[in-house]
C-alpha positions in Angstrom: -13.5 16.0 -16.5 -11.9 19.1 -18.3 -11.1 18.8 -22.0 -7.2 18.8 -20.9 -7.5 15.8 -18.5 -8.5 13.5 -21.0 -7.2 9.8 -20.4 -5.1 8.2 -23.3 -2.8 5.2 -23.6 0.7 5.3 -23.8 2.1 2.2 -25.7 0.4 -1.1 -25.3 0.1 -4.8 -26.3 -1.4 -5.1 -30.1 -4.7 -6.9 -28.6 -6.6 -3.8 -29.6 -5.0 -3.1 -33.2 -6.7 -2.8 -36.0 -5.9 -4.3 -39.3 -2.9 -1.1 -39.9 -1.6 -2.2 -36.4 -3.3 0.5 -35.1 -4.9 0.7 -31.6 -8.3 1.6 -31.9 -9.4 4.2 -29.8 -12.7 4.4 -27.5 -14.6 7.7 -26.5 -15.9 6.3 -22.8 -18.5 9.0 -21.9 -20.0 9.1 -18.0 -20.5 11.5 -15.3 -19.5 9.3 -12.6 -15.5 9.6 -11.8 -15.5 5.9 -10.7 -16.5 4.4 -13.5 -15.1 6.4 -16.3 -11.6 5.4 -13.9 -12.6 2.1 -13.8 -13.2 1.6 -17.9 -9.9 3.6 -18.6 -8.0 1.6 -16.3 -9.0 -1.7 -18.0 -9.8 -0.7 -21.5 -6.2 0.5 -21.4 -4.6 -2.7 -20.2 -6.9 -3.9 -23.1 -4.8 -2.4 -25.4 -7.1 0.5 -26.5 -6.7 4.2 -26.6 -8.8 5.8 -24.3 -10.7 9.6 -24.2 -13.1 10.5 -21.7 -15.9 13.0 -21.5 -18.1 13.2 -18.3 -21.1 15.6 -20.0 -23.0 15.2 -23.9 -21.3 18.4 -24.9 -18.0 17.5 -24.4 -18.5 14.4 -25.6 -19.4 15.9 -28.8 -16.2 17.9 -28.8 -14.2 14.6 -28.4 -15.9 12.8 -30.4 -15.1 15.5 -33.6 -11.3 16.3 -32.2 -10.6 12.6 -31.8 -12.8 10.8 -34.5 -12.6 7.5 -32.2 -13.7 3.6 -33.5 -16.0 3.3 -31.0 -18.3 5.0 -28.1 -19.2 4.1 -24.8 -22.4 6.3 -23.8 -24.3 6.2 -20.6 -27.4 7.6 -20.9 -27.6 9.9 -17.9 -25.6 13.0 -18.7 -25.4 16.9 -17.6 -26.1 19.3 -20.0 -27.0 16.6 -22.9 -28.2 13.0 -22.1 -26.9 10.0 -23.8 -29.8 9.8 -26.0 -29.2 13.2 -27.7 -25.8 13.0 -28.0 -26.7 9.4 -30.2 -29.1 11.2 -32.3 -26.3 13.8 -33.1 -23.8 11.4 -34.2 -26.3 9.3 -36.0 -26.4 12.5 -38.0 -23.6 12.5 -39.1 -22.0 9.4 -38.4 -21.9 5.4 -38.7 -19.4 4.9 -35.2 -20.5 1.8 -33.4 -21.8 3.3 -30.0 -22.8 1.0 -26.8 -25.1 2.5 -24.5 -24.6 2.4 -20.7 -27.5 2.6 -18.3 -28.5 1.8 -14.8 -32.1 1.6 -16.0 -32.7 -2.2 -17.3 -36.3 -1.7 -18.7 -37.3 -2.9 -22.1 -38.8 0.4 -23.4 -35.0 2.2 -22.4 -33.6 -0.6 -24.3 -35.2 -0.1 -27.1 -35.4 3.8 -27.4 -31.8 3.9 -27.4 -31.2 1.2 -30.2 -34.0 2.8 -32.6 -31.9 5.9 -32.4 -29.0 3.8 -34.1 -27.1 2.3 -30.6 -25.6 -1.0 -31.8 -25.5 -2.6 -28.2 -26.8 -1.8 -24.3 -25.1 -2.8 -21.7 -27.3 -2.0 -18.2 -25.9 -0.9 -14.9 -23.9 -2.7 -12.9 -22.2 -4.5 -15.8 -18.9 -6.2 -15.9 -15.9 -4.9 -17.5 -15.0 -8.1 -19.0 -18.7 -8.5 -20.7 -18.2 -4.7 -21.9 -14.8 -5.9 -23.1 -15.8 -8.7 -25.1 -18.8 -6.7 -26.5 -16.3 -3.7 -28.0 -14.3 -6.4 -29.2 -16.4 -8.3 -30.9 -18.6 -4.8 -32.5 -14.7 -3.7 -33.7 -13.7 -7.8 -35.4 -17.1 -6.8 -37.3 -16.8 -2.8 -38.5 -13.2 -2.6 -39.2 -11.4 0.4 -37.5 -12.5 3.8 -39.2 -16.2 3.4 -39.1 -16.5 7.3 -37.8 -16.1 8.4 -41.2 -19.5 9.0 -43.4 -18.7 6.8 -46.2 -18.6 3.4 -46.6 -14.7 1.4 -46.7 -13.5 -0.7 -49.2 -13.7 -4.1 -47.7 -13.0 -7.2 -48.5 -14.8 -8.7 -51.6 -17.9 -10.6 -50.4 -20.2 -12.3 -52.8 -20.7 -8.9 -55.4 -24.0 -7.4 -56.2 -27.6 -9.1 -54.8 -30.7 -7.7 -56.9 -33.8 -6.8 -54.6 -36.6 -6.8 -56.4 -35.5 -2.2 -57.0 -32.9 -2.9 -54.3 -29.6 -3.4 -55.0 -27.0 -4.5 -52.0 -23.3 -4.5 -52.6 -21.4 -6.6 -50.4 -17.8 -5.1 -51.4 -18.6 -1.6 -50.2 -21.1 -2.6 -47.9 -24.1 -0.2 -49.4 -28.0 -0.4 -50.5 -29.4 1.5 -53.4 -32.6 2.2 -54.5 -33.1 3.6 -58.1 -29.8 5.0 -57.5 -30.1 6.7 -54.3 -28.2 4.9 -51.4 -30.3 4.0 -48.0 -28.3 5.1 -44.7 -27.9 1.6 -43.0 -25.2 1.1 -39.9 -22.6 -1.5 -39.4 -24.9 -3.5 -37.3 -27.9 -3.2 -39.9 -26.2 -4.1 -42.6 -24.2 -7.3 -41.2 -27.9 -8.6 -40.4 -29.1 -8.1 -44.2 -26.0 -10.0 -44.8 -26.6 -12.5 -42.2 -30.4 -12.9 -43.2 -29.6 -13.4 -47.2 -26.2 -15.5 -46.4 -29.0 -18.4 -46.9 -32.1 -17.4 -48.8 -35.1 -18.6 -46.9 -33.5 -20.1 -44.2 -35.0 -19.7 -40.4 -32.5 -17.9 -38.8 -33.2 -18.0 -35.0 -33.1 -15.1 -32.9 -30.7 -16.2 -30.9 -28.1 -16.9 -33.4 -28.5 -13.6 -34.8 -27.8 -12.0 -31.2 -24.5 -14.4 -30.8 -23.7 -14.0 -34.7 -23.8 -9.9 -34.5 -23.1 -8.8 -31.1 -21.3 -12.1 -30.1 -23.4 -13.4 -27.2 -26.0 -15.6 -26.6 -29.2 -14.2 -24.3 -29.5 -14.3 -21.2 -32.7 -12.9 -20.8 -35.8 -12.0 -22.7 -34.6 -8.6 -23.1 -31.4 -9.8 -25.1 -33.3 -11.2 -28.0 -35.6 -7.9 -28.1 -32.6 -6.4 -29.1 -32.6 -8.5 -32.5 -36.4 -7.4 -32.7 -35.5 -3.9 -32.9 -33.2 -3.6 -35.3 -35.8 -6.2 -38.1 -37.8 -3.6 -37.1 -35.3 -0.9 -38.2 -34.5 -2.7 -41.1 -37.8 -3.1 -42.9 -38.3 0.7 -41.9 -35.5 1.6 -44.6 -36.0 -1.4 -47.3 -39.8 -2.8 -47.0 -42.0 -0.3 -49.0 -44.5 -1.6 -46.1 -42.8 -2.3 -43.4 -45.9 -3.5 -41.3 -46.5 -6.2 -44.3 -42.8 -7.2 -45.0 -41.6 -9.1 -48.3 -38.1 -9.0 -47.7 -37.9 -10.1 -43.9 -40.4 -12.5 -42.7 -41.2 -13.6 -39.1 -41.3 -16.7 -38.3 -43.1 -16.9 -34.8 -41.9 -18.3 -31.9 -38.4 -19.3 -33.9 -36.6 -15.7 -35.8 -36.7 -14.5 -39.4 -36.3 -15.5 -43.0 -35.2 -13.4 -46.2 -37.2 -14.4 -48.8 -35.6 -16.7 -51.4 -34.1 -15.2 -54.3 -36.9 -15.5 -58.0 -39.5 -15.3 -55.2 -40.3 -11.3 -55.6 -40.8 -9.9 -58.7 -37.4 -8.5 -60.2 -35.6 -10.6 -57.4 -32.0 -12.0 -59.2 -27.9 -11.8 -58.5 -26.1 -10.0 -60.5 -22.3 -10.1 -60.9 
């Protein structure tokens, strides 16, 4: 698909607005003509603004030229595959992305959400699931998470103390010794979700339905909540393999560790 035959909504219902009464737009990115017609044809009715790449470079272009809310990335592309083109925007970018791919296995899974995927949907899918997971990724981030830095959001419970981390829920950030630690949307909303409750078991499966709004269906589904622990000790534990922030607790989920438990551990205003 040429860069001038991109697909885009006219005026539509107010189903996909954001909180300006904005629609938010979707970059869908495939090489297959059917299925990029497909998602256009029902994302629109959906209420979204739609662009369309069928290769990773263009998808690149579109992505800077139209700054969308949200991607839709298979993972088998011409000239660059889905992967690269995530590792890219990671780079420079927090945009919710959901990975497409007819390949179902585990290990594909969970190479695309280490590189920073927030959901992956596997081929055939149905446009209504797909639906109902951009949905419920936009509810969460807000429209505008394709800039760099963090948006004013609504006040949450301030400042939570670490033992040398500090979180702030307003602007959605974690700092150590004054230097901020890169987390996504998704990342972020499950340090929330974890320390909502101090020491509470959260199970897996209500971190799966809490973040990407669905309950599992398969073994694979909850792996996805494995990864992104995972992802999370890698940028807060000082040893990840011997966590003291996130705890497993096998055979159920994870607990945060209750606040006075680690050294330096408080709230703060």
């Amino acid at each position: 698909m040429a860069l001038g035959d991109q697909h885009q909504l006219g005026e539509a219902s107010g189903a996909a607005s954001g909180p300006e009464g904005h629609r938010a737009t979707l970059l869908v990115v495939d090489d297959e003509p059917a299925v990029r017609r497909v998602l256009v044809m029902r994302l629109q009715l959906a209420g979204y603004r739609v662009v369309c790449a069928e290769d990773g470079e263009e998808a690149l272009t579109l992505f800077h030229q139209e700054q969308p809310d949200l991607v839709v990335l298979d993972v088998m592309l011409p000239k660059l595959d889905g992967f690269a083109v995530c590792r890219r925007l990671r780079a420079e970018s927090c945009v919710p992305i959901i990975f497409l791919s007819a390949l179902d296995a585990i290990a594909e899974r969970v190479a695309g959400l280490d590189l920073g995927a927030d959901d992956y949907l596997p081929k055939p899918f149905s446009p209504k699931e797909l639906e109902a997971r951009i949905a419920t990724i936009l509810r969460r981030v807000g429209r505008g998470s394709a800039a760099a830095e963090p948006r004013d959001v609504t006040p949450g419970q301030g400042v939570l103390r670490l033992g040398d981390l500090v979180v702030d829920t307003n602007r959605r950030q974690v700092t150590r010794d004054g230097e901020r630690i890169g987390l996504t949307y998704t990342e972020f909303s499950l340090l929330e979700l974890l320390f909502r409750e101090p020491g509470r078991v959260v199970p897996r499966a209500e971190i799966l339905e809490q973040l990407w709004g669905y309950p599992p269906r398969r073994a694979a589904d909850l792996r996805v909540v494995d990864v992104y622990v995972a992802r999370l000790r890698g940028k807060l534990e000082p040893d990840p393999r011997n966590p003291e922030l996130i705890l497993t607790v096998r055979g159920t989920g994870y607990a945060s560790q209750r606040v006075g438990e680690l050294p330096g551990m408080a709230s703060a205003g």
